[in-house]
Each structure stands twice: as C-alpha cells, then as structure tokens.
N, C-alpha and C positions, 0 to 999 in steps of 0.2 A: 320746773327749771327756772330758776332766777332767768332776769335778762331779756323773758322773751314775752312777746301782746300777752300771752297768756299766763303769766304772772306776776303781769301790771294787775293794779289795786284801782280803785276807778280814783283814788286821790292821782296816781301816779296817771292816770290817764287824763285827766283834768288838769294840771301841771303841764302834761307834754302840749296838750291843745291849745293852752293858754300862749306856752314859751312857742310856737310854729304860727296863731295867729296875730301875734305881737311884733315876731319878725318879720311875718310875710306885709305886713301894714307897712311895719319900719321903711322896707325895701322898697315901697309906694313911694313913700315922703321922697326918701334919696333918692331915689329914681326923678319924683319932679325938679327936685334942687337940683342934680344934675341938669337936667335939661332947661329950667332958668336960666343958669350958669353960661350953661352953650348956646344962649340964642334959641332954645327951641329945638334945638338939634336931632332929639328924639321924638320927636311928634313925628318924625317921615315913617316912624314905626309902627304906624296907624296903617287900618287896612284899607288901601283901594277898592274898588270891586272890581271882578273879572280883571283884574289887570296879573298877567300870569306871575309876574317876577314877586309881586304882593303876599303869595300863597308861603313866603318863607316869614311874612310877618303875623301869623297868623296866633302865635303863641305871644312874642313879646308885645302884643298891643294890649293884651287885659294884664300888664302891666305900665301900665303907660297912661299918662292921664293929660287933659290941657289948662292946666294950673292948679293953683292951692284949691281952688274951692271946689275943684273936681274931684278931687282925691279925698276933701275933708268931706263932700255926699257920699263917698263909698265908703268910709273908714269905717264908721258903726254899724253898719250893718254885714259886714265883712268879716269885721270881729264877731259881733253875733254869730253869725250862719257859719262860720266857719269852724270857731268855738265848739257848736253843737253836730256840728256835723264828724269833728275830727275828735269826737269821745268816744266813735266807732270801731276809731285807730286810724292811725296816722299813716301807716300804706294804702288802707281804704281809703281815704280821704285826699291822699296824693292821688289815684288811681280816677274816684270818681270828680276831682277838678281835672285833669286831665283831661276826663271824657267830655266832660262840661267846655272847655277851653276850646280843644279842639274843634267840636260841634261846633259852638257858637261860631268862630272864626271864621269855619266853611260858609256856615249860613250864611253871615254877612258880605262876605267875598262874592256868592252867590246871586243873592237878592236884593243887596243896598242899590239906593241909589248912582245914578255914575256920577262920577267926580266929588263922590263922599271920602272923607277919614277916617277912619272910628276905629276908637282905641279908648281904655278904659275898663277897668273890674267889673261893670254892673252887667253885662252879662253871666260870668261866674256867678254872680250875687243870688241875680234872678233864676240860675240852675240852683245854686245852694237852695235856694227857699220852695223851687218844686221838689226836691230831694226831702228834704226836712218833711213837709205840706204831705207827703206820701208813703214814705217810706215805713213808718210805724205801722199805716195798713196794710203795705204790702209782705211784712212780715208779721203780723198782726202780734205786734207787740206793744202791750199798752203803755210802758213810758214813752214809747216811738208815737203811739197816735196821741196822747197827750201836747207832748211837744210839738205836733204837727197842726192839733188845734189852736195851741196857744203862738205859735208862729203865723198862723192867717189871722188869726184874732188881731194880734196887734199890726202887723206886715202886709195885711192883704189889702188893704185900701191904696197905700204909697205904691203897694205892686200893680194892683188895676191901673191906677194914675198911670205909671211908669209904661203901660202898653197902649197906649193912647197915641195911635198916629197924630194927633192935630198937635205935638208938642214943639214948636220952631228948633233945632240944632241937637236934637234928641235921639237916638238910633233906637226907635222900639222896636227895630226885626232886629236885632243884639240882643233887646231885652227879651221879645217873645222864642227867640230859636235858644236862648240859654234857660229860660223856662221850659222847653219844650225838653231840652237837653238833661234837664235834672231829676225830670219825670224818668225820661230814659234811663239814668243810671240809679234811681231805686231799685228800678226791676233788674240790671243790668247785676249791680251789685248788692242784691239781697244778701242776706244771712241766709244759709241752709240751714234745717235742721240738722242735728245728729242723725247718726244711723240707729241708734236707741229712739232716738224723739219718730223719728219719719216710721222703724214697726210699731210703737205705740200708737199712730194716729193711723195707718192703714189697717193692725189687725180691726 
C-alpha cells in the first residue's frame, strides 16, 4: 500500500531523515535567535535540579542552548546521529528521542548539581550514539553493527571526552544519563522478528 513506512523505498526513507534532521537543527538556530533577541529570555528553560516547578522544563531544555557556539557543537553531530538513527523510521525515531529526552531530563533534574541550568541537545546526542553504538547487535544485524562500529570509531573519543567530570560549565550527568538512556532504547525499541523469521530460528 503506497503511503505507508512499509512502502517507503530506503531512497524515500533517507529523504524523509534528511528533511526531519534539517528541520529539527533549523528549530535550534531559531530557537537561539529568539532568545538573543529577548535578552536570554529562554535560557530560564533550562533545568534546575530538584526544583519541583523545573520538571515542566524537562523537554524544552534539549531544545535550548546558551549561544551560537553551543548550538553550532551540537549541530553535526545531531545531524549525523539523527540522520542514522531515523533511517529506522521516523515514528521510531520520534519515539526513541523521546525516551532518550525524557530520561535524560529526569536524570539531570535528579542528580545535577544545585543551582545548575542545563539545557541543550547533547544529551539526546549522547543517547543517539549509545543507540547507534548497540542497536545493530541487539538485533544482530549487520548493517546495524557496521554502522555501530564506524560510529565509535570515529565518535567515541569526543564521547569519552564528553563524560569527563573535570570539564569547568559542562553537564556530563546529561551526557552520561542520555548515554545510558540510548542503550536503553535499543533494547527498548528493537526490531522483532517476523512470525515466519522467530519459527525459523526456534524449530
């Protein structure tokens, strides 16, 4: 049936991934110029810790960043991971940033520091690439662990950097609870086999 994930063409699927993380970047940039514009205005969308009323910012802060050059460290790598992750499909992909989103925020809310802000994509980031980093083995499919090698190959040094408590103005419990978080949603959101593939491999 035209129309639907399942007679998407991987062109058409590569297309949809490209046009969803081009927009979702876009919506960074404008999201900063707004809040240049306003004095800052949206930075209070950043997460406190423990502070109750904060738990409503828990989504809009990993859209949120504290100027151009925050936004331009997250932009390529965002497009990358994102790109690759939402070749899956693009409900998959809504579904598992989502999980990723949500988790991190908790955690941060959770365990940061008091009287931290943190707000910012790189949590998502660091879910995308444990997501990526796993998922081909957890459904043990070899363009998934290919891509999952050549993602630490090139990714895994900047990502160890990136969880390195001694970093001055850096949240790496963002970064390590949205790594943690993307581990969780491979197994979370696995591919099943078919019901043909799953008697094939039990008889």
């Amino acid at each position: 049936m035209s129309g639907t994930g399942l007679g998407w063409s991987q062109g058409d699927r590569a297309k949809a991934a490209a046009k969803l993380m081009v927009g979702w970047v876009a919506l960074l940039w404008l999201l900063e110029v707004v809040d240049v514009v306003s004095g800052h205005a949206l930075d209070s969308l950043g997460i406190v810790p423990r502070e109750p009323s904060e738990l409503i910012d828990i989504v809009p802060a990993a859209f949120i960043h504290f100027g151009f050059a925050h936004v331009a460290a997250n932009t390529v790598p965002l497009l990358v991971f994102g790109f690759l992750a939402a070749l899956g499909g693009i409900r998959r992909f809504v579904a598992i940033s989502a999980l990723i989103i949500v988790a991190d925020g908790l955690g941060v809310w959770l365990i940061s520091p008091a009287h931290t802000n943190t707000a910012g994509a790189s949590g998502l980031i660091f879910g995308l690439f444990g997501f990526l980093l796993i998922s081909g083995f957890v459904e043990r499919r070899a363009v998934g662990i290919v891509v999952g090698l050549l993602v630490g190959a090139v990714w895994g040094g900047s990502i160890l950097f990136g969880l390195a408590p001694t970093q001055s103005g850096v949240s790496w419990q963002a970064h390590l609870i949205g790594l943690v978080a993307g581990v969780g949603a491979a197994f979370v959101f696995r591919r099943r086999a078919t019901t043909g593939q799953r008697g094939a491999l039990t008889a």
